[in-house]
N, C-alpha and C positions, 0 to 999 in steps of 0.2 A: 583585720587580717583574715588570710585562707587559709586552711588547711590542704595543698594540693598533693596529690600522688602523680609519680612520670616515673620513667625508666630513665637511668641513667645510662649511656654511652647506646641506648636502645636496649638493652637487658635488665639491668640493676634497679628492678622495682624500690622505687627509694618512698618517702615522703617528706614534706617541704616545708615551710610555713613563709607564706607569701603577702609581701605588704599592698596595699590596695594602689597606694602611691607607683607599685614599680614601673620603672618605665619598659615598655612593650606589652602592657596587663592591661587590659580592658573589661568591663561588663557590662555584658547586654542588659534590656530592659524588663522588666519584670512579666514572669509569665503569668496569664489569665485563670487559673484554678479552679476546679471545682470546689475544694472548701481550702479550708486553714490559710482565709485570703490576709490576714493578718503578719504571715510568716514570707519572710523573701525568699522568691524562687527564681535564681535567673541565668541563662547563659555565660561564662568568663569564657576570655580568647587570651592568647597567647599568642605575639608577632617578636619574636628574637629576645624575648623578653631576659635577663641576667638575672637569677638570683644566688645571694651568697653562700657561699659554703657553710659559713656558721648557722643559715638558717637550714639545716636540714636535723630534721628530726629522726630522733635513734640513729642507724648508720646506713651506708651505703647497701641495698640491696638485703634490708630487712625494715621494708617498708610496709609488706604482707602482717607486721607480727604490730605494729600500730596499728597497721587497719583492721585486722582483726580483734582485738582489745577495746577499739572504738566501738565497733560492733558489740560487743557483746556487752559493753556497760550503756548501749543505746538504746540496745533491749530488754531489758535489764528496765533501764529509765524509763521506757516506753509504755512498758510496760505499767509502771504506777501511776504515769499518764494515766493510760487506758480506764484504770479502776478508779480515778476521779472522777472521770468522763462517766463511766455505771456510774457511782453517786450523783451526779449532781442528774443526770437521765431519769433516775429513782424518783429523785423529791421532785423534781417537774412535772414528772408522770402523777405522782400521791397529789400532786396537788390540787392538778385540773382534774382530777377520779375524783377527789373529796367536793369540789366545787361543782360540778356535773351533774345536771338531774337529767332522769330520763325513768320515765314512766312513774314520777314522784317520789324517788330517792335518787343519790347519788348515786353513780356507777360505781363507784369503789364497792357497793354492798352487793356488787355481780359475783359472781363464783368465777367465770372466765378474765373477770380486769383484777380479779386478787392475783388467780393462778399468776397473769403476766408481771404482776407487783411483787411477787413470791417467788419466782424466777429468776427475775432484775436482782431482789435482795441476796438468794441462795449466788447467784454466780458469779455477784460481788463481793462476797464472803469466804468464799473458794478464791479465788483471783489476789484478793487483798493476804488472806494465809498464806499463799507460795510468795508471795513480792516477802512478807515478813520474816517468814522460814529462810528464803533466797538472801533477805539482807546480812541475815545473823551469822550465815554461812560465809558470805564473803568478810563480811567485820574480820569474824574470830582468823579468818588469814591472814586479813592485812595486817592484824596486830602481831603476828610474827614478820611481820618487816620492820627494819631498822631505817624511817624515812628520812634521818641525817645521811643515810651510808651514800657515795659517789653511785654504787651499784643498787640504790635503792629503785628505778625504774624499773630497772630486767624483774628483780624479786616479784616488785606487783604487777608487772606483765603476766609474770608466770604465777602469779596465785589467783588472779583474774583466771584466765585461761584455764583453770582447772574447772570453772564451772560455765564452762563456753555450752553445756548441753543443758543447767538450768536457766541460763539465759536464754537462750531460745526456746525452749519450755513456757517462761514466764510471757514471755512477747507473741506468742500464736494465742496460750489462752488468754490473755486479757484483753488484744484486739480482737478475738469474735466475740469473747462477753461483750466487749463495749456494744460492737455489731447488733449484737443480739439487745442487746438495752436502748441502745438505741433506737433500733427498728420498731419495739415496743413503745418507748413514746412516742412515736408518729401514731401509733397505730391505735393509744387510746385516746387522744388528743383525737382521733379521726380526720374530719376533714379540716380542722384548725391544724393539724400537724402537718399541714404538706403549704401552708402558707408561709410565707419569710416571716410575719408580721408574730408570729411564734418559735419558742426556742426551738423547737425540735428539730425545728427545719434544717436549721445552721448546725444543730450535734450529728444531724444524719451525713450533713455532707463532708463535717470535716472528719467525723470517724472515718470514710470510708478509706481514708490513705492511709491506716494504721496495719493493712494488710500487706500494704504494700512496701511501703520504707525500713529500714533497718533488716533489710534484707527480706524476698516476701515468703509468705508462710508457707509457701512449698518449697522455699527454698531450705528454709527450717526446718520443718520435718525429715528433709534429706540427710541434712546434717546431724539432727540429734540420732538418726539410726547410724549416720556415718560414722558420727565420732565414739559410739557405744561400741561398735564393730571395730574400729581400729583402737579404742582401749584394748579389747577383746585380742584383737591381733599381737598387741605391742608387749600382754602379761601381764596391763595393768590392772585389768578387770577379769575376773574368771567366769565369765560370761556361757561360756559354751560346757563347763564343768560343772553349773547351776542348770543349766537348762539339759544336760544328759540326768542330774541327779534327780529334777524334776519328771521327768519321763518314765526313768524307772522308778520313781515313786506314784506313778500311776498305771503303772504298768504291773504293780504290788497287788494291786486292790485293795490297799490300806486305808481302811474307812477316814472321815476328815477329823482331826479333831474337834471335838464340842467346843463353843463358844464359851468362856467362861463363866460360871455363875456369877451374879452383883453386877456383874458391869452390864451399865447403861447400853454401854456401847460395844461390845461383845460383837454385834453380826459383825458391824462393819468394819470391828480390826479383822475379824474375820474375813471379810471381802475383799477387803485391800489386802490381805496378806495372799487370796487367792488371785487376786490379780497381774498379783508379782509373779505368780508361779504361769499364769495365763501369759504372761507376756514371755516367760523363758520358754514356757512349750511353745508356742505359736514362732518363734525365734529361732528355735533350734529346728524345727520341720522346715521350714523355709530354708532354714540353713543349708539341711541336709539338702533340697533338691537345686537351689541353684548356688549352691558354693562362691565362687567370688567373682560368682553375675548377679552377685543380690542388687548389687547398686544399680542398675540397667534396670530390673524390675518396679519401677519409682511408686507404682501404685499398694504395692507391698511394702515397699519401705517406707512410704506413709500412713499404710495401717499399722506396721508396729511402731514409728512415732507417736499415735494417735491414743497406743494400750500405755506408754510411753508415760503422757501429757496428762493423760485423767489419771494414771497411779500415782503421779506425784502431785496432781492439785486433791485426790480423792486423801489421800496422807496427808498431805499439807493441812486441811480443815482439819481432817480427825486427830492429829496434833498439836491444832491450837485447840481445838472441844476440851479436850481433855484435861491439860493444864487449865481453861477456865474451871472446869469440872473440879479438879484438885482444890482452887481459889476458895470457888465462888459456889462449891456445891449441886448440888440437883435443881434446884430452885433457883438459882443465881445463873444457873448457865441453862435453863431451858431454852431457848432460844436458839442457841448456837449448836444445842444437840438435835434439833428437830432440823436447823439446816442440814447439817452434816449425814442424818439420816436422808434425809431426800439428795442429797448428794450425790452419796455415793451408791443408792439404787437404782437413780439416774446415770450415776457412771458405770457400775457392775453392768448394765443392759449396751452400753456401747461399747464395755470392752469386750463382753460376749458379742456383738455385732463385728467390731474390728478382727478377733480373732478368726471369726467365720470365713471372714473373707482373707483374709490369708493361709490358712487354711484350706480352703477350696482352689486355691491361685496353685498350692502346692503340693497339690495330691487329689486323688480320683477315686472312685466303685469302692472296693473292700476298702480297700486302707485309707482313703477320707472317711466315710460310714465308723469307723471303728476312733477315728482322731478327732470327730464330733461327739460319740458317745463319752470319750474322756473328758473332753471341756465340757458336757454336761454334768458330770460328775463331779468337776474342779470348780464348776459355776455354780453346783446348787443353793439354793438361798428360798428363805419363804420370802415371799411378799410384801411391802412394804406399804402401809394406808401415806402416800404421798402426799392426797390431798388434803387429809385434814393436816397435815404436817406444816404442808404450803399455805394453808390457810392462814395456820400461827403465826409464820413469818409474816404475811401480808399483813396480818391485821396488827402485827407491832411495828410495820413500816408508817401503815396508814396513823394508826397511834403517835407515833415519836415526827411525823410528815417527811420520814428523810431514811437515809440509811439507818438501820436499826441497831446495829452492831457496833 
């Protein structure tokens, strides 16, 4: 069977479900693909074709509120796709670095084929925490639907739909991690990675439609600012009453609070927590200068998508660290703390990038000079030694030859 969507009477966006038998239904032949040639991709035609009343799905001219729902559990799903696709990129990568001599050891014992190993594992580790956080969030809704009830569809229509913005959160970062894990095994793999007769080949090219399908990643970005902004609007989010209370709280010169003492992880609730405040300044300044032309602006409403997407995979890890931390202790959870430290120091440096540029999009001479001096003040943070961090991870990838985690 299909799943087709049509207007009814030419208006009434409906959706169908269409048996392959019907008469006036036809489908074309299979298109030629660059990857994912496993999966059928093909033209259908429609010539007078009749289908029945009872096959339409939900009702007449809430056909938008299916397709939208498909979506966002596609992305959602794609998403833990994607973070298979980083694992299994990982251990293919660990593999041929472990097996790889070049100038009388392995390459995995290079400083630059760790970093790339150390990468793959940190951004599959971030990636796999939002899918986990994202699931548990949807679970605990669905379990307030009653799935005996007649009205039990609409209920998880609409508790789906409430996280229509971590779904597309979850489906931008885990198709460029994959992106990015992928491109990396071609690239240790060298010139065996660019041959068919090796896996890489085939992960590089079917990742690449992961950008694209399930709606593509700018089209994502648009909407995770869009639908923040019309929470915002609707009263369901107080979005603009956080990001004025932000402002004047730096507007105080209210020194930041210290990191707390004992905890491990101190900077980085610390970072995340300034990031949340970086993404409500940078929100509300924007706001202020193009009011309700934000959306027209697209390049700006992809950078705060962007402060967006690392706050909540930067939280998502440091949320799972922690309860391992609780478990499994200092010693039990090193690992997963040394990700999450590289993390989010790699993320803290993009959100101060993303913020700059919107920022700069939205103000000039004195008053940008004075809107940077505050994100530098919001952003301060010491340094973090990355690479011996990233080193750990690689060399417990290269250790366990697979995901570490």
């Amino acid at each position: 069977v299909f799943i087709v969507f049509a207007k009814v009477g030419g208006e009434k966006f409906s959706c169908f479900i269409v048996e392959k038998a019907t008469p006036g239904f036809s489908i074309g032949p299979e298109e030629k693909k660059m990857g994912i040639k496993g999966s059928s991709t093909v033209p259908i035609f429609f010539d007078n074709a009749k289908i029945p009343a009872e096959n339409l799905l939900h009702e007449v001219g809430r056909g938008h509120i299916v397709a939208f729902n498909i979506l966002n559990v596609g992305r959602f799903k794609l998403a833990a796709y994607c973070t298979g696709g980083c694992k299994n990129s990982l251990a293919g990568a660990v593999k041929y670095a472990l097996e790889r001599k070049a100038f009388g050891k392995a390459i995995a014992e290079f400083g630059l084929i760790q970093h790339k190993l150390g990468e793959m594992a940190i951004a599959t580790y971030a990636a796999e925490s939002m899918i986990y956080r994202t699931a548990g969030m949807i679970d605990s809704a669905l379990h307030g639907v009653n799935l005996s009830a007649a009205d039990a569809p609409q209920h998880a229509m609409k508790a789906l739909e409430e996280f229509a913005v971590e779904c597309s959160i979850n489906k931008v970062y885990a198709s460029e991690a994959v992106d990015y894990c992928v491109d990396e095994f071609v690239q240790i793999l060298g010139g065996y990675g660019y041959h068919q007769d090796y896996p890489a080949e085939r992960a590089y090219r079917d990742a690449r439609i992961n950008r694209i399908f399930e709606g593509t990643n700018e089209i994502n970005r648009l909407l995770i600012t869009a639908q923040l902004f019309k929470r915002a609007m609707k009263g369901e989010l107080p979005l603009m009453a956080a990001a004025k209370k932000v402002a004047d709280e730096l507007m105080s010169a209210a020194p930041a609070a210290a990191p707390a003492a004992g905890d491990g992880l101190a900077a980085e609730i610390a970072g995340v927590t300034a990031s949340k405040k970086t993404f409500l300044f940078a929100a509300g300044v924007a706001v202020q200068r193009y009011m309700d032309k934000l959306a027209d602006e697209q390049e700006i409403a992809g950078g705060l998508a962007d402060i967006v997407m690392d706050v909540y995979a930067m939280e998502s890890a440091l949320l799972r660290t922690r309860k391992l931390l609780e478990r499994k202790g200092a010693q039990g959870a090193a690992l997963p703390v040394a990700a999450t430290r590289v993390f989010v120091a790699d993320g803290l440096d993009r959100v101060e990038k993303h913020a700059k540029t919107v920022l700069a999009a939205s103000a000039s001479g004195d008053t940008l000079r004075a809107q940077l001096a505050l994100l530098r003040r919001l952003l301060k943070r010491e340094p973090v030694d990355t690479v011996a961090l990233r080193r750990q991870v690689a060399r417990a990838a290269l250790d366990a030859q697979r995901y570490p985690f």
